[in-house]
Residue frames relative to the residue before (quaternion, step in Angstrom):
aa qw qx qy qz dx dy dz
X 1.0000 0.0000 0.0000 0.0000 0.00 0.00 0.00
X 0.7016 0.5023 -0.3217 0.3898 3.19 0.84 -0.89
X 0.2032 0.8833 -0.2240 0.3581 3.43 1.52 -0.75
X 0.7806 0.5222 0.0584 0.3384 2.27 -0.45 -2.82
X 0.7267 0.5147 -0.1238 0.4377 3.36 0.64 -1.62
X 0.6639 0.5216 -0.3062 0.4398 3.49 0.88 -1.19
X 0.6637 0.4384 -0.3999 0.4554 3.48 0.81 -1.71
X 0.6960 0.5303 -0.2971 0.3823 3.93 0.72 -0.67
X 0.5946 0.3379 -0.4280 0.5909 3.69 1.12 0.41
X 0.5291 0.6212 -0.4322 0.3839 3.61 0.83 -0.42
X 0.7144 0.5518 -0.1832 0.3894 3.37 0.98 -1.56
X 0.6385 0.4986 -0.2807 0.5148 3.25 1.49 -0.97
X 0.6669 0.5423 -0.3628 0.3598 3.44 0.59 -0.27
X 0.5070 0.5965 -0.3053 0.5422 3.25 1.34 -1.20
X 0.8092 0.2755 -0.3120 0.4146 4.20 0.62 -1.03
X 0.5413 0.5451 -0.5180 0.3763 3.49 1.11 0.15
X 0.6425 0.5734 -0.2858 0.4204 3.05 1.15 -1.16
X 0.5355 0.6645 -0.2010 0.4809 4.01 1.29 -0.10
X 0.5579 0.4652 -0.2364 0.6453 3.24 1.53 -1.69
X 0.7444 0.5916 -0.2505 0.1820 3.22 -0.03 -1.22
X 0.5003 0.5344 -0.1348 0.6678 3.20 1.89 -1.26
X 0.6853 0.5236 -0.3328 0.3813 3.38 0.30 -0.90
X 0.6475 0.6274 -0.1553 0.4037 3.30 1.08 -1.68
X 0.8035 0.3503 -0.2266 0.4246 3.56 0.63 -1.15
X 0.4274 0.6689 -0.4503 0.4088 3.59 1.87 0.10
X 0.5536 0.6332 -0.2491 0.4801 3.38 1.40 -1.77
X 0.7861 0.2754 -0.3093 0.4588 3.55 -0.30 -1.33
X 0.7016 0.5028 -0.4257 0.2714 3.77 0.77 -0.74
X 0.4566 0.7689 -0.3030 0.3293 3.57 1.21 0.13
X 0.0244 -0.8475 0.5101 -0.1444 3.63 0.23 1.05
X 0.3659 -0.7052 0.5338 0.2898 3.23 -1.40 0.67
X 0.0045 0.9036 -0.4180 0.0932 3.47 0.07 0.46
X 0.1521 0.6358 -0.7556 0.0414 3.74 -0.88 0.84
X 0.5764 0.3988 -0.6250 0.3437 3.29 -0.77 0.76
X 0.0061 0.7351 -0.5318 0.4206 3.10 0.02 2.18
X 0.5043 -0.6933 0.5077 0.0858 3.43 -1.39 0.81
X 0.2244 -0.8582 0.4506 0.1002 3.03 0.25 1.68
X 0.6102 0.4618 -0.4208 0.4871 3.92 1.04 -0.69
X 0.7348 0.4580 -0.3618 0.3455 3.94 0.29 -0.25
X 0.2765 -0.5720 0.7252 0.2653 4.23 -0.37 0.91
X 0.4211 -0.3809 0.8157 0.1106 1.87 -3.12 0.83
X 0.4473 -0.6099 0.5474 0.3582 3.61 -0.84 1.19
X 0.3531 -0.6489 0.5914 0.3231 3.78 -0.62 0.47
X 0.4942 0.5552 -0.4945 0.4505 4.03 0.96 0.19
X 0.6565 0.4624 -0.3052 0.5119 3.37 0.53 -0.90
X 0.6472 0.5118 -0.3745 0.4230 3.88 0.03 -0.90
X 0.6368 0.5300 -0.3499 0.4372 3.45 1.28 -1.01
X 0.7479 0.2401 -0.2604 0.5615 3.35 0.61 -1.20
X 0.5017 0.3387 -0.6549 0.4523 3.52 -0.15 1.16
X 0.3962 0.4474 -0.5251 0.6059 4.06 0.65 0.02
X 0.8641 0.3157 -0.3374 0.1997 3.41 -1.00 -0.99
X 0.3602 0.6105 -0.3635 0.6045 3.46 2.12 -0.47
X 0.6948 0.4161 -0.3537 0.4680 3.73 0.16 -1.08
X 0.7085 0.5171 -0.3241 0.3543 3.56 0.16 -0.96
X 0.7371 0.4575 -0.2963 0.3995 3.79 1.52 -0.03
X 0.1086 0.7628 -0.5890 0.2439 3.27 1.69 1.65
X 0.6323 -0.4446 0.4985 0.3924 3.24 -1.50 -0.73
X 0.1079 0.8503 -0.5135 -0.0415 3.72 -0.05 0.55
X 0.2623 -0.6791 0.6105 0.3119 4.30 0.22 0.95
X 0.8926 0.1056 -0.2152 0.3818 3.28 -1.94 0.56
X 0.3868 -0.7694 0.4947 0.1170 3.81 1.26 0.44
X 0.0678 0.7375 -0.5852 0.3304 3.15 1.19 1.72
X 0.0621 -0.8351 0.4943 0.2334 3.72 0.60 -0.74
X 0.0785 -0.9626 0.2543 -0.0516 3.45 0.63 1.21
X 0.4047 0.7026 -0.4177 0.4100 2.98 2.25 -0.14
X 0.1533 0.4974 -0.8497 -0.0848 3.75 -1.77 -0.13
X 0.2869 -0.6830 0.6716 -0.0125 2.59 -1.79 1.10
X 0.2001 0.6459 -0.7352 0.0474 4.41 -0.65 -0.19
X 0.1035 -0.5568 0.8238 0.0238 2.96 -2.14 1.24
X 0.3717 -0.6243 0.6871 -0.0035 2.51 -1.84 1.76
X 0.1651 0.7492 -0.6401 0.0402 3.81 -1.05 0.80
X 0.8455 0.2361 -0.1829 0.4426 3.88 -1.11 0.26
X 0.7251 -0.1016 0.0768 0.6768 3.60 -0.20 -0.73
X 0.6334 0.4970 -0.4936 0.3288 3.72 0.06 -0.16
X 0.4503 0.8038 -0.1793 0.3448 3.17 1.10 -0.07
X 0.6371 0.3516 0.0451 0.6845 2.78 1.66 -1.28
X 0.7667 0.3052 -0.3906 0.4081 3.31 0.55 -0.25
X 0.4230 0.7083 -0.2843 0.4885 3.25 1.53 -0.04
X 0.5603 0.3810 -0.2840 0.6784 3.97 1.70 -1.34
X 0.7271 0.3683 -0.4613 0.3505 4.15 0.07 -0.78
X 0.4802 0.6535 -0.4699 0.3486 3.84 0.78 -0.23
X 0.7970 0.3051 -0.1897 0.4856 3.05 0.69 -1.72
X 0.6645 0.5284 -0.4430 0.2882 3.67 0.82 0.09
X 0.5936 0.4371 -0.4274 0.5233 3.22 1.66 -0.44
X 0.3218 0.7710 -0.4314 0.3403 3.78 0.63 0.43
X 0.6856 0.5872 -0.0477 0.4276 2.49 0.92 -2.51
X 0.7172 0.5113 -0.2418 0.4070 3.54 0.87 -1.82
X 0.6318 0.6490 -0.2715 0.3256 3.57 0.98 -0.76
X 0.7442 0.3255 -0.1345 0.5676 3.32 1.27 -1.16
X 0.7583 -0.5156 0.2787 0.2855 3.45 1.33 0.94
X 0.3123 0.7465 -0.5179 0.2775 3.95 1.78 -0.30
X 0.2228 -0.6302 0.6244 0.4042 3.82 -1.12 0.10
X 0.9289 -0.2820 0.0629 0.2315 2.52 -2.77 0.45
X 0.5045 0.6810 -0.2651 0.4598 3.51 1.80 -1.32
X 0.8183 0.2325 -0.2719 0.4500 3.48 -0.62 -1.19
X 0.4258 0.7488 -0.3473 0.3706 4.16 1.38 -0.56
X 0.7951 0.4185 -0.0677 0.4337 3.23 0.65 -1.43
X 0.5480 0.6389 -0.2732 0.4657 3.60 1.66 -1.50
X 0.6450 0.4848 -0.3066 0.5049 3.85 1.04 -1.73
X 0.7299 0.3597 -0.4439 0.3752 4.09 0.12 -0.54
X 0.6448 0.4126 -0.4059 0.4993 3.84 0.94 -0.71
X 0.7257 0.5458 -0.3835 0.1682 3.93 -0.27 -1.67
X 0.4208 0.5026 -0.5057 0.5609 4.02 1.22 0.58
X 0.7583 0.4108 -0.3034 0.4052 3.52 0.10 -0.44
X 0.3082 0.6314 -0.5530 0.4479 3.64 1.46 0.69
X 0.8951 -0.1450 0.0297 0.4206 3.73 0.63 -0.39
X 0.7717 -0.5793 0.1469 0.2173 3.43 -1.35 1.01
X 0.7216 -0.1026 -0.1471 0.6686 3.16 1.31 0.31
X 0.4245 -0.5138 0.7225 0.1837 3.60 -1.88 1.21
X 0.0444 -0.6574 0.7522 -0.0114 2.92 -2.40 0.46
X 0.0293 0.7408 -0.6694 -0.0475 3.61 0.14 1.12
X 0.3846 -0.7526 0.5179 -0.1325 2.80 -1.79 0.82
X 0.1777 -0.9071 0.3815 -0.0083 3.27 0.45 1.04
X 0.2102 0.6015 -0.7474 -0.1883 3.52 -1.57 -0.83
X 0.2723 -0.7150 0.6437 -0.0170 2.59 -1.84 1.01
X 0.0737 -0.9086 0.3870 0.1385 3.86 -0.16 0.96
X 0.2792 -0.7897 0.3842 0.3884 3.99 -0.02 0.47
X 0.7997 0.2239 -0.2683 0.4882 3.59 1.25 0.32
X 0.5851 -0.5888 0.2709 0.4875 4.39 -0.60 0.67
X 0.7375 0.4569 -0.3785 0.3225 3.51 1.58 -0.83
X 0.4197 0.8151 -0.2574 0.3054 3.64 1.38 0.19
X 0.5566 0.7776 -0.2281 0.1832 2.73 1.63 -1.32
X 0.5884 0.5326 -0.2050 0.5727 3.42 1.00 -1.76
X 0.8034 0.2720 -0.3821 0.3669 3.88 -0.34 -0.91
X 0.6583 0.4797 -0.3751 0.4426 3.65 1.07 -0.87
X 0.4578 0.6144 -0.4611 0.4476 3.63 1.09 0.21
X 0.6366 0.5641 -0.2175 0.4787 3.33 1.19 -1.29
X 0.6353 0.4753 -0.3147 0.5211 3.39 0.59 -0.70
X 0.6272 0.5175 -0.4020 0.4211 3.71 0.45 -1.01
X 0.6208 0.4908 -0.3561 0.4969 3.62 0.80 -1.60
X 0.6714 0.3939 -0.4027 0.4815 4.06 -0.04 -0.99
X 0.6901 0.4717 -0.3510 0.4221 3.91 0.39 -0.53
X 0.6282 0.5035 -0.3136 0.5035 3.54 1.22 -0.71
X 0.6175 0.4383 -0.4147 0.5046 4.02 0.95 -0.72
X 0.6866 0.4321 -0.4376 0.3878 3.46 0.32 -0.68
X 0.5424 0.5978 -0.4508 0.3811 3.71 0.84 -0.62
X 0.7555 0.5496 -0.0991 0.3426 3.22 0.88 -1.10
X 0.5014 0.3837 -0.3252 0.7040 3.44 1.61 -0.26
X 0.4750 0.3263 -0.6131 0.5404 3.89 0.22 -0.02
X 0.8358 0.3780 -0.3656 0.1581 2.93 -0.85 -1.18
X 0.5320 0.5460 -0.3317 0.5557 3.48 1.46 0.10
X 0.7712 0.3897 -0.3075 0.3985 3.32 0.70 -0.66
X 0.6121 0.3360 -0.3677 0.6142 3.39 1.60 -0.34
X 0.7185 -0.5421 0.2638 0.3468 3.87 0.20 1.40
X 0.5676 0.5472 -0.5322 0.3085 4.01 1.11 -0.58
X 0.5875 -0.3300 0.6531 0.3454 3.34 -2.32 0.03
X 0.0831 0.6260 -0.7719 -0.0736 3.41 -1.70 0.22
X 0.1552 -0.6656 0.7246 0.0880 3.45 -1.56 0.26
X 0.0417 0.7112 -0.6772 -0.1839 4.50 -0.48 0.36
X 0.1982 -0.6506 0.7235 0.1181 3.14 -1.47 1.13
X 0.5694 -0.4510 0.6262 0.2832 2.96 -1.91 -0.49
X 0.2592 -0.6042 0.5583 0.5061 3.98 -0.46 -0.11
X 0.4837 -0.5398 0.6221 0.2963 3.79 -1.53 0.46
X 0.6337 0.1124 -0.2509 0.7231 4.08 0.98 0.91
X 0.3731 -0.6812 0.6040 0.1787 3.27 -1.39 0.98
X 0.7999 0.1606 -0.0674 0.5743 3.80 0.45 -0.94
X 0.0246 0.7230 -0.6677 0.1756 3.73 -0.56 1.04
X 0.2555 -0.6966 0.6320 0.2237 3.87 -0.50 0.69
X 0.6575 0.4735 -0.3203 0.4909 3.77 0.73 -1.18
X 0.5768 0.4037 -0.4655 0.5363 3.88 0.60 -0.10
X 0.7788 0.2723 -0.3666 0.4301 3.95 -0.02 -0.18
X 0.6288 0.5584 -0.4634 0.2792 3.45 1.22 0.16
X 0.4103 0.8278 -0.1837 0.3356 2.63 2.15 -0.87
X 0.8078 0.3779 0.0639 0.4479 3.26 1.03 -1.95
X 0.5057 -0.6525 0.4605 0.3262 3.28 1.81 -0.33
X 0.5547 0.5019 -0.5231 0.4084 3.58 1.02 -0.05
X 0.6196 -0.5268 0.4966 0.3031 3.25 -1.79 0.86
X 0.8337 -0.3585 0.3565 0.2219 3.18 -1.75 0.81
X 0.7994 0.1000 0.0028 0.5924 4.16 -0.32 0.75
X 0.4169 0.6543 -0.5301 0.3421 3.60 1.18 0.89
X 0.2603 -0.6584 0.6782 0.1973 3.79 -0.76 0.95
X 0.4523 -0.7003 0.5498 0.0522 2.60 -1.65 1.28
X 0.0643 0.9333 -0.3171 -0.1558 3.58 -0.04 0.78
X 0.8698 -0.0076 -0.1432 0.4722 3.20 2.37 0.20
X 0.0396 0.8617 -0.4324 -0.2626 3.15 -0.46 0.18
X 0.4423 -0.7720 0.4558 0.0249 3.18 -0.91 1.53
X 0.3868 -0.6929 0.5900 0.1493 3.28 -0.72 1.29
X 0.2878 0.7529 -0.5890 0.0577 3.94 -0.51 0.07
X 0.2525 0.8247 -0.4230 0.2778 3.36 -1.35 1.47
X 0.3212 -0.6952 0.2539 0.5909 3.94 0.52 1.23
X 0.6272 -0.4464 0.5441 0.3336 3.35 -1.69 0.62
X 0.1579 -0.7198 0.6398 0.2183 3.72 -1.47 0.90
X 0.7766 -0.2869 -0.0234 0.5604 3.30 0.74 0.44
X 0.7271 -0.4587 0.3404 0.3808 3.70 -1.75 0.96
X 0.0215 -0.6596 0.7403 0.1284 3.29 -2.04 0.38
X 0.7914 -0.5089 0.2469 0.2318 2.67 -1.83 0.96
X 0.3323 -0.8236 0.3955 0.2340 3.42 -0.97 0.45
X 0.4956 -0.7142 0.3862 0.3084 3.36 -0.42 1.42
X 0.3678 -0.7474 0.4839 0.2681 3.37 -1.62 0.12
X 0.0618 0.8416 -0.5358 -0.0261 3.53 -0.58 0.48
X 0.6660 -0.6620 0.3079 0.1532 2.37 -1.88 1.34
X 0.6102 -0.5723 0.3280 0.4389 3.92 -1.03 1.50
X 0.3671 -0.6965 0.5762 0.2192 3.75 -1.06 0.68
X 0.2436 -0.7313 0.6292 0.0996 3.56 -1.04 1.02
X 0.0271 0.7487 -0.6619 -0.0250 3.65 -1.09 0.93
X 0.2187 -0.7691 0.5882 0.1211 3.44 -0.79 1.04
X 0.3025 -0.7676 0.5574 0.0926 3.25 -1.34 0.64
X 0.0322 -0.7903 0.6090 0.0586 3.29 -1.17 0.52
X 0.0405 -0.8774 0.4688 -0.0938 3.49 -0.58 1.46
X 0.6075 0.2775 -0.2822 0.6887 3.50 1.58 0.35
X 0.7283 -0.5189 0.4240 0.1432 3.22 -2.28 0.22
X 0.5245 -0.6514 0.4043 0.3703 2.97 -0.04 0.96
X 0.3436 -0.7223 0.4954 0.3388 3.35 -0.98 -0.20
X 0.4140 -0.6640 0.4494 0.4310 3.59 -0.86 1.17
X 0.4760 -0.6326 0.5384 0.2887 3.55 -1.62 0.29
């Protein structure tokens, strides 16, 4: 018995010692663009941070992620899409000009997609994308890069999925800024999280 017990504090230690690792990936995770624009992301490495993403939960194993990295000039043609977007729905001269330059904040893009194979799917395979996009993002922390997730500055753009090769009615759910880090940023504060618990029946009315 005693034994028993020992191998069972051992084991616990081994998973604190896991949390614990785990933990300082989490907190070490920053949004960051202040990134080195003269230094590439091997586009190998960006992949296997995709395939890291691709090990979210995903119910009915629709796999809904699509993934395209934008680097060098693709960059830009990726900012003139969404600016001639922008111009269409009337955006002024400001946000016009911001959509051709703000890809060139860093050395390689990653839009981010989900694709569902049915209309009621949409919302959870969204969900999945988001859980596939955090994990992307602790890689990239753990393999040393900056990352920044945006939003796209247009939500639905056909020329953005023609662009990327994503299939017809793909929701865009990011585009990721990713690039080595020119130097740390501060860490934000946030407020202590509160989980209530419930551990009896309600009572009947």
């Amino acid at each position: 018995m005693t034994e028993l017990a020992g191998a069972d504090t051992v084991a616990d230690a081994l998973d604190r010692r896991g949390l614990a690792a785990f933990a300082r990936l989490a907190w070490a995770r920053r949004t960051n663009l202040q990134m080195d624009l003269n230094r590439p992301v091997a586009p190998e490495l960006v992949h296997e941070l995709c395939e890291i993403a691709a090990s979210a939960p995903n119910h009915k194993r629709t796999w809904p992620w699509r993934f395209c990295l934008f680097t060098g000039e693709g960059r830009s043609a990726l900012g003139e899409v969404y600016a001639a977007a922008l111009q269409l729905k009337g955006a002024d001269e400001a946000k016009i000009t911001k959509a051709r330059t703000k890809y060139l904040r860093a050395p390689a893009m990653l839009l981010v997609g989900s694709t569902s194979p049915e209309p009621g799917r949409v919302l959870e395979d969204g969900y999945a994308v988001a859980a596939a996009l955090q994990n992307l993002l602790l890689a990239s922390t753990a393999a040393g890069l900056a990352s920044f997730w945006s939003t796209p500055p247009v939500p639905d753009v056909p020329e953005v999925l023609r662009l990327a090769g994503f299939p017809e009615g793909t929701q865009i759910v990011g585009v990721v800024y990713l690039g080595w880090p020119a130097r740390d940023v501060e860490t934000p504060a946030r407020p202590h999280v509160e989980v209530t618990r419930v551990t009896d029946l309600p009572a009947r009315p």
